[in-house]
C-alpha positions in Angstrom: 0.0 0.0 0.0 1.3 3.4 -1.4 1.5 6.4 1.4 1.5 4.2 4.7 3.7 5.2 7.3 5.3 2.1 9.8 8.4 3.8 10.9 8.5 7.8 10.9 5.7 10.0 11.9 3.2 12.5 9.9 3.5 15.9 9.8 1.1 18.0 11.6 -2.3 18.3 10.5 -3.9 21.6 8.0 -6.1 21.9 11.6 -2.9 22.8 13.5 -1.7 24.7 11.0 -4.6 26.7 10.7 -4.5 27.4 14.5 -0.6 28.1 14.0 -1.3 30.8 11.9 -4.7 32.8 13.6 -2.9 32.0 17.3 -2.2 35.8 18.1 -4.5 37.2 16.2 -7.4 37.8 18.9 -9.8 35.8 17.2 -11.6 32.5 17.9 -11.0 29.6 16.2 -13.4 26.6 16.2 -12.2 23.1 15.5 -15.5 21.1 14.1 -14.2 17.4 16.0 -14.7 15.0 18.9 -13.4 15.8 22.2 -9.4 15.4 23.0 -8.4 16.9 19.8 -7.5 20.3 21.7 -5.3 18.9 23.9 -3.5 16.9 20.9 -2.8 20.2 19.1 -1.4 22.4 22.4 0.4 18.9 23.3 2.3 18.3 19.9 1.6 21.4 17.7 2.0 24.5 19.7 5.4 25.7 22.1 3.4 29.0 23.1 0.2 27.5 24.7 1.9 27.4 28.1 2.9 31.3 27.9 0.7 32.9 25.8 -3.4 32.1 25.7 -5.4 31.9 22.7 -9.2 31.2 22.2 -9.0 27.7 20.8 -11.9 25.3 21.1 -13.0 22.3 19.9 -16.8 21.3 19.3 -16.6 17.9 21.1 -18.3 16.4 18.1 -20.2 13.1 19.0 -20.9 10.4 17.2 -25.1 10.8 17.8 -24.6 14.6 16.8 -22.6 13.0 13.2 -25.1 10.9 12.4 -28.1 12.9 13.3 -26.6 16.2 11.5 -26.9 18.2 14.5 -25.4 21.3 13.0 -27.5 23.4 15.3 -25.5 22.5 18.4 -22.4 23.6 17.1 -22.9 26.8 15.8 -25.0 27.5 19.0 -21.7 26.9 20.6 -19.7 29.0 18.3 -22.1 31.8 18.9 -22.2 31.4 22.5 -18.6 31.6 23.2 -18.0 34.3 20.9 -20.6 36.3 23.1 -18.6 35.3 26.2 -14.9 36.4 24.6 -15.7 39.0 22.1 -13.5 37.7 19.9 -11.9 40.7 16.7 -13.2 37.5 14.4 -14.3 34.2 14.2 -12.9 31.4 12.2 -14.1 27.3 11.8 -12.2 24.5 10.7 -12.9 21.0 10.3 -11.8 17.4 10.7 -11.9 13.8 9.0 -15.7 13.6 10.1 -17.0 16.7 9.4 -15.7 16.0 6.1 -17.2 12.4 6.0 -20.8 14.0 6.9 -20.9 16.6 4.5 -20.8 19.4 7.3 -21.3 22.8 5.2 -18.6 25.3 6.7 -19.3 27.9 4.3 -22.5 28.1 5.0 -22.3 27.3 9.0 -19.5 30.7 9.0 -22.7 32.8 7.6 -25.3 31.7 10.2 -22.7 32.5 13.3 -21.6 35.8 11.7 -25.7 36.9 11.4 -26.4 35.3 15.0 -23.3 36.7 16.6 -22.5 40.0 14.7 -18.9 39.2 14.5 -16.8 38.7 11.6 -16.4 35.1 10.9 -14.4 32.9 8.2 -15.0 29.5 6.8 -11.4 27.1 6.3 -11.7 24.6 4.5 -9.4 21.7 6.6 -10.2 18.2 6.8 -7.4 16.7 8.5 -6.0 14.9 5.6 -3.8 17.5 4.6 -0.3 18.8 5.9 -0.3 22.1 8.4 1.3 24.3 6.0 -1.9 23.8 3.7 -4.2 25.5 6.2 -2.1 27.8 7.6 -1.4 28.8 3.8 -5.5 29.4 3.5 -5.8 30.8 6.8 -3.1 33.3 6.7 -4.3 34.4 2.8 -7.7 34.9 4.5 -6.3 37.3 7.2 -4.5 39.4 4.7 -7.4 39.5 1.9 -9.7 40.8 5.4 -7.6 43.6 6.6 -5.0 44.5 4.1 -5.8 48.5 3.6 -5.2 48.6 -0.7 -4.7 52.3 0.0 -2.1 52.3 2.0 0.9 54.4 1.0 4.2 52.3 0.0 7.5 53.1 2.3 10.7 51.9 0.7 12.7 49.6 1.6 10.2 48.2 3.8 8.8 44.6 4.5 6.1 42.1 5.5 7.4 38.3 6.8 5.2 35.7 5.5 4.8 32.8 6.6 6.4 32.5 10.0 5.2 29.8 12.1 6.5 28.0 15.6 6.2 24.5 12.9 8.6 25.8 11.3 10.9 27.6 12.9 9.9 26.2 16.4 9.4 29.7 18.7 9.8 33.5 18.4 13.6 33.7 18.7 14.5 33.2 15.1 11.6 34.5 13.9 12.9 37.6 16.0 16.4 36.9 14.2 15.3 37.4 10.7 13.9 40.8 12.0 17.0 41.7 13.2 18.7 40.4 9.6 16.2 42.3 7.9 16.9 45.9 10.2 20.7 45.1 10.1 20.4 45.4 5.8 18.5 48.9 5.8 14.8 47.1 5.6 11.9 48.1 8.4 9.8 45.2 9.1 5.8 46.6 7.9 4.2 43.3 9.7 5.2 39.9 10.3 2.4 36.8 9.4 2.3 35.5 12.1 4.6 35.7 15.2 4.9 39.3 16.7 2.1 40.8 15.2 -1.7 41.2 15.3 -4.3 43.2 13.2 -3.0 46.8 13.2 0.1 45.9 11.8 -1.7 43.5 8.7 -3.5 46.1 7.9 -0.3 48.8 6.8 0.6 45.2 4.7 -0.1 46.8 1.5 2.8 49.5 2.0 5.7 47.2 2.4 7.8 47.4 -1.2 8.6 44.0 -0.8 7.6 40.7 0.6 10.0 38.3 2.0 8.4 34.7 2.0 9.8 32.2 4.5 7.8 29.0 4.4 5.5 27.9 1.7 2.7 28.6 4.3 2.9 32.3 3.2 3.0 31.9 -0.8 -0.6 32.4 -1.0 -0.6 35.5 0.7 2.6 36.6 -0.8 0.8 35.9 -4.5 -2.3 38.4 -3.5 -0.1 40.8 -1.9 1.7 40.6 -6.2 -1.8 40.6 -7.9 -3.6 43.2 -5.5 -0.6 45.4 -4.3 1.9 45.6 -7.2 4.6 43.8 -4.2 7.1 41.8 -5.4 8.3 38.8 -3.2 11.4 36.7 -2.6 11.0 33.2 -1.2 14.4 32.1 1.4 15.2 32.6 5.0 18.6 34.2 5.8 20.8 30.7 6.5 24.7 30.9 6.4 26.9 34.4 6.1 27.2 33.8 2.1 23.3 32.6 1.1 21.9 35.6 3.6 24.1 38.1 1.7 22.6 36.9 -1.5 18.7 37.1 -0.1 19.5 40.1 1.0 20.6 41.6 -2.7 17.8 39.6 -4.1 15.5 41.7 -2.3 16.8 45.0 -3.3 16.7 43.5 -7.2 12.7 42.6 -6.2 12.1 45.8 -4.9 14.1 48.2 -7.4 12.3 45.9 -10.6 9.4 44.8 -9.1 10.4 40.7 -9.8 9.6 38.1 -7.9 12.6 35.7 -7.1 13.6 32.0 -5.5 17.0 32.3 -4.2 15.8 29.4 -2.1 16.2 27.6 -5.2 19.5 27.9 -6.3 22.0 24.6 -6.4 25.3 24.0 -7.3 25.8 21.6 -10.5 28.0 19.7 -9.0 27.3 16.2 -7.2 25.5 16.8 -4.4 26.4 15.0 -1.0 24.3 16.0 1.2 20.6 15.8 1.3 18.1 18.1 3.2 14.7 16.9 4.4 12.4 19.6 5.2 9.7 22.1 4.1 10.3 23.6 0.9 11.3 26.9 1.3 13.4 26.5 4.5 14.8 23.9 4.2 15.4 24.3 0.4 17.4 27.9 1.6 19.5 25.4 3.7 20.4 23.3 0.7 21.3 26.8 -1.1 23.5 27.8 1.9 25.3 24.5 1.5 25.6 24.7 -2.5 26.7 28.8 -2.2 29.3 27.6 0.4 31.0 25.0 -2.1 28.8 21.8 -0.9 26.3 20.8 -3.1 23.2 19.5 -1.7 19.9 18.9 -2.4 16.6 19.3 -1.3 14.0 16.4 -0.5 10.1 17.8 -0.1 7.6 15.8 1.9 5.4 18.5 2.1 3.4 21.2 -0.2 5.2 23.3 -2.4 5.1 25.8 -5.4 6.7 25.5 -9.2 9.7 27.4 -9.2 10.3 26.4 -5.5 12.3 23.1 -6.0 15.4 23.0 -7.8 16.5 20.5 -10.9 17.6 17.3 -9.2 15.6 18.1 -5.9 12.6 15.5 -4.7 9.3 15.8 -3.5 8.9 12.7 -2.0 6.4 12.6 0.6 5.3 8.9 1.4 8.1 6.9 4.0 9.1 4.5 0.6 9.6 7.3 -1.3 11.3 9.0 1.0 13.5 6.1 1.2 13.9 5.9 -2.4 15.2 9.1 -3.1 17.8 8.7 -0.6 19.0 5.6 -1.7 18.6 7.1 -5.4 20.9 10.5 -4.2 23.9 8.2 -1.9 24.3 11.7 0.1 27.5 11.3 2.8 25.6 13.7 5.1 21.5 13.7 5.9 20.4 17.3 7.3 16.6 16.3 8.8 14.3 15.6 11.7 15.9 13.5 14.7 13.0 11.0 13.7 14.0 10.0 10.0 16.9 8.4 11.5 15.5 4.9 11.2 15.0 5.2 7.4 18.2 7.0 6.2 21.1 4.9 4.1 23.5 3.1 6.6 26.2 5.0 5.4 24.7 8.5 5.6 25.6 10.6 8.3 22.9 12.1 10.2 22.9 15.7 11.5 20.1 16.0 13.5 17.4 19.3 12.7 14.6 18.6 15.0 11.1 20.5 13.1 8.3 21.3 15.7 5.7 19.8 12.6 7.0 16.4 12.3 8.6 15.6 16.3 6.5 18.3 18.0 8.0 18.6 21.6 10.5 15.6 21.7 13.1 17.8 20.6 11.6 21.0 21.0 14.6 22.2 23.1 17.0 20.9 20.2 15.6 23.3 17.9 18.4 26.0 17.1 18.2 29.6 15.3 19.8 29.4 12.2 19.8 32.7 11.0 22.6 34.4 9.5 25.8 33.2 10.4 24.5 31.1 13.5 23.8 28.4 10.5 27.6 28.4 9.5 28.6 27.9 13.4 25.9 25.4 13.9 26.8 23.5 11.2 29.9 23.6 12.3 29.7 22.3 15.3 27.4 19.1 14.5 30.1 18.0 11.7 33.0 17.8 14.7 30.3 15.8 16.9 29.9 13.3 14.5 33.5 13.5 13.4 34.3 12.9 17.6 31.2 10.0 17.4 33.1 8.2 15.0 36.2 8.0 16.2 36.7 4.1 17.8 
């Protein structure tokens, strides 16, 4: 059976992803399933549920209610609790079952915005997709809401898309690339979404360029092109010589209005080391390597976009496949997720990159900032541990 995993785990559900995205936002989010599933999601998914509160819920779906239709009882609930918090909007997401019943979200968003009076958004998640899928529609959703189209463009100015604790597993290098940004002559307009809430989405329009970090904010980045005129460059700033080049490649986007993929870029060379991760972070990791004189390549288990993966790269996304591309590449040196350990090639050395999506907490204190030169030194040091690990 294609797509069955025995030995590593799944990545984190479009659910999570959506409640990844709207965490800070100030709204209230709605997970249509049965009981328990909250406590899954702050358990695995989400490293600021014990600091920071949020209105999650989840509908506690039963089986009776499934069967019977009982749509009444959860957008009574929806519309109760939103009277209770006062939530700036509303937003509902679903599950394997609601999807399996036929629930109408679209439809169920309307009837709690005209009983409730607040704002409220339909996403479309049934739990059979990856995170970065609903976070992708949720934060595109956001941005279409409150982006003001008038707002007046300030150079050298710029939104972060797509930054999520999945990703980059807490605030700190989110916090980083900030810092990057500010340290080469760009002000940071609003950052989707770690740091900032409403007021800052809705000067989004004015940044002059959009720098994309995780195929989460693609979507958004895309409308902010087609509604805004804003280019966008898709790469987080990894390693001294790949952050110089982002950091040029945004200047080019915002002096010719282009949109670029220095994420994508590869040595010709052989490559020897393979990187397992989400597309656009993990594919600016394999471009730090190839700029620095060691070719790698990029292997994709999850969503991505044309233009994002790089001639010789894989999108592999089931545990064989996975396998098979590995075995097909021969790399030396495996950059990925403590957990894909048990399927690598005997021979492949494995330096270990825990990502919140795929391990949640096991390694959540493993999880380093890799911005900027700190990937260089990093990298660094996990080559001379596995140099001292092999020695007899």
């Amino acid at each position: 059976m294609k797509n069955i995993a025995s030995i590593i785990p799944c990545y984190a559900a479009d659910t999570s992803g959506v409640c990844a995205a709207l965490y800070e936002l100030g709204g209230l989010i709605a997970v249509h399933d049965a009981s328990g599933v909250n406590s899954t999601y702050a358990t695995h998914d989400e490293p600021r549920w014990e600091d920071q509160p949020s209105m999650i819920y989840v509908s506690g779906l039963t089986e009776l209610d499934a069967i019977l239709g009982n749509d009444e009882k959860f957008i009574a609930d929806v519309v109760s609790a939103a009277h209770d918090q006062q939530p700036a909007f509303i937003a509902v997401c679903g599950s394997p079952m609601p999807m399996m019943i036929g629930f109408d979200f679209d439809a169920a968003a309307r009837e709690i915005e005209r009983r409730s009076g607040i704002r409220t958004f339909s996403l479309h998640t049934n739990g059979m997709h990856a995170y970065s899928e609903g976070a992708s529609e949720a934060l595109l959703t956001v941005l279409a809401e409150y982006a003001e189209p008038d707002a007046e463009k300030l150079p050298h100015s710029v939104n972060i898309l797509g930054a999520l604790p999945l990703d980059f597993g807490g605030p700190a290098p989110v916090q980083s690339i900030r810092t990057w940004l500010s340290e080469n002559g760009f002000s940071v307009i609003s950052c989707l979404a770690m740091g900032d809430g409403i007021p800052a989405f809705r000067r989004a329009a004015a940044a002059s360029v959009n720098l994309v970090v995780s195929y989460s904010g693609l979507a958004a980045a895309q409308y902010c092109a087609d509604c805004f005129g804003t280019p966008y460059v898709c790469g987080v700033p990894v390693g001294a010589a790949f952050s110089a080049q982002l950091a040029e490649a945004l200047r080019n986007a915002e002096r010719t209005g282009e949109n670029a993929y220095p994420c994508a870029v590869r040595s010709d060379a052989a490559a020897r080391t393979a990187v397992i991760g989400e597309s656009i972070y993990a594919g600016s990791m394999a471009a730090a390597l190839s700029v620095s004189g060691h070719p790698a390549r990029l292997i994709c288990p999850l969503p991505y976009a044309d233009g994002i993966l790089a001639d010789g790269d894989s999108d592999a996304a089931s545990e064989d496949a996975i396998a098979a591309a590995l075995a097909a590449m021969q790399p030396e040196t495996v950059i990925a997720d403590p957990l894909y350990r048990f399927i690598l090639p005997k021979q492949a050395k494995h330096i270990r990159l825990p990502h919140y999506a795929f391990s949640g907490r096991c390694f959540e204190t493993q999880i380093p900032d890799l911005t900027a030169a700190r990937f260089d030194a990093w990298l660094n040091a996990q080559v001379m541990r596995n140099h001292k690990e092999d020695r007899p």
